[in-house]
C-alpha positions as CSV (number, residue, x, y, z in Angstrom):
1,X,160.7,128.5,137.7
2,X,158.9,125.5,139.5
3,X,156.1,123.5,137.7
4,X,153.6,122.7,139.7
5,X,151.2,119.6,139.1
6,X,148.1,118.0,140.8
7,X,147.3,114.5,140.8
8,X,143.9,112.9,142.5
9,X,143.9,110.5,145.0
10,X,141.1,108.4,146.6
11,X,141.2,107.6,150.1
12,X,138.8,106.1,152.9
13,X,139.1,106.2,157.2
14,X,137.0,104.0,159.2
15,X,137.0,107.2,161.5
16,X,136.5,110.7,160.0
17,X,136.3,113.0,156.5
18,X,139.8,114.6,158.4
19,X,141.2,111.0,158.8
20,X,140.7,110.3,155.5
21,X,142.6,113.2,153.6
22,X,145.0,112.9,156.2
23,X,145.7,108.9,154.8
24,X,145.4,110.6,151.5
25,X,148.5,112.9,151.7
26,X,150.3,110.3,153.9
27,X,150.3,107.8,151.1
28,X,150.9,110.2,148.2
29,X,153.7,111.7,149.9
30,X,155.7,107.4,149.8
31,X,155.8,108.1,146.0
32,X,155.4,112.2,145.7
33,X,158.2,114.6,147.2
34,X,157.6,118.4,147.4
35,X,153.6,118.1,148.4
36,X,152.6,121.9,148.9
37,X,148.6,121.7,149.4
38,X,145.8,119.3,149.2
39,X,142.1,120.0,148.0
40,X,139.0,117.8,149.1
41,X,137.2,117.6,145.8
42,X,134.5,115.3,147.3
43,X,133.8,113.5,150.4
44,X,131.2,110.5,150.8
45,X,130.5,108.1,153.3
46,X,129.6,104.6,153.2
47,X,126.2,103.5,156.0
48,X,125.3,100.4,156.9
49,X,122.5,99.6,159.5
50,X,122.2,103.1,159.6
51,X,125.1,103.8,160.9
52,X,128.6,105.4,159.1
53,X,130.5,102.7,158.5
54,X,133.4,104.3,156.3
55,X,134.4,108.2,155.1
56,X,135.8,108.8,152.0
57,X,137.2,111.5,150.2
58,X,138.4,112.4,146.4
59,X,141.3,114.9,147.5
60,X,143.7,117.1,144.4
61,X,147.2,117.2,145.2
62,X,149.8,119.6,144.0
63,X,153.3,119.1,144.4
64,X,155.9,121.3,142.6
65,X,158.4,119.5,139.9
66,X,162.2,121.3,140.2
């Protein structure tokens, strides 16, 4: 039986919402093995002079424990 647990992450992209959960999994996956799915909680975006100047997102992700 696998165990399966979820840990949130914050992570930002200078690009896009996509960018940003992509930087999400890449760094949880240097300290997390076995990733299986990622859910965007919450995105956000940071403006200045009326312009996007930064995306962010709050992503879940589950991993399973052997």
């Amino acid at each position: 039986m696998s165990i399966v647990k979820v840990i949130e992450v914050l992570a930002t992209s200078s690009e896009s919402f996509e960018a940003a959960t992509k930087e999400a999994v890449k760094e949880a996956a240097k300290t997390v093995k076995n990733i299986q799915s990622v859910y965007v909680k919450d995105m956000n975006a940071k403006v200045e002079d009326g312009a996007i100047v930064s995306y962010g997102v709050t992503a879940k992700i589950s991993f399973t424990i052997n």
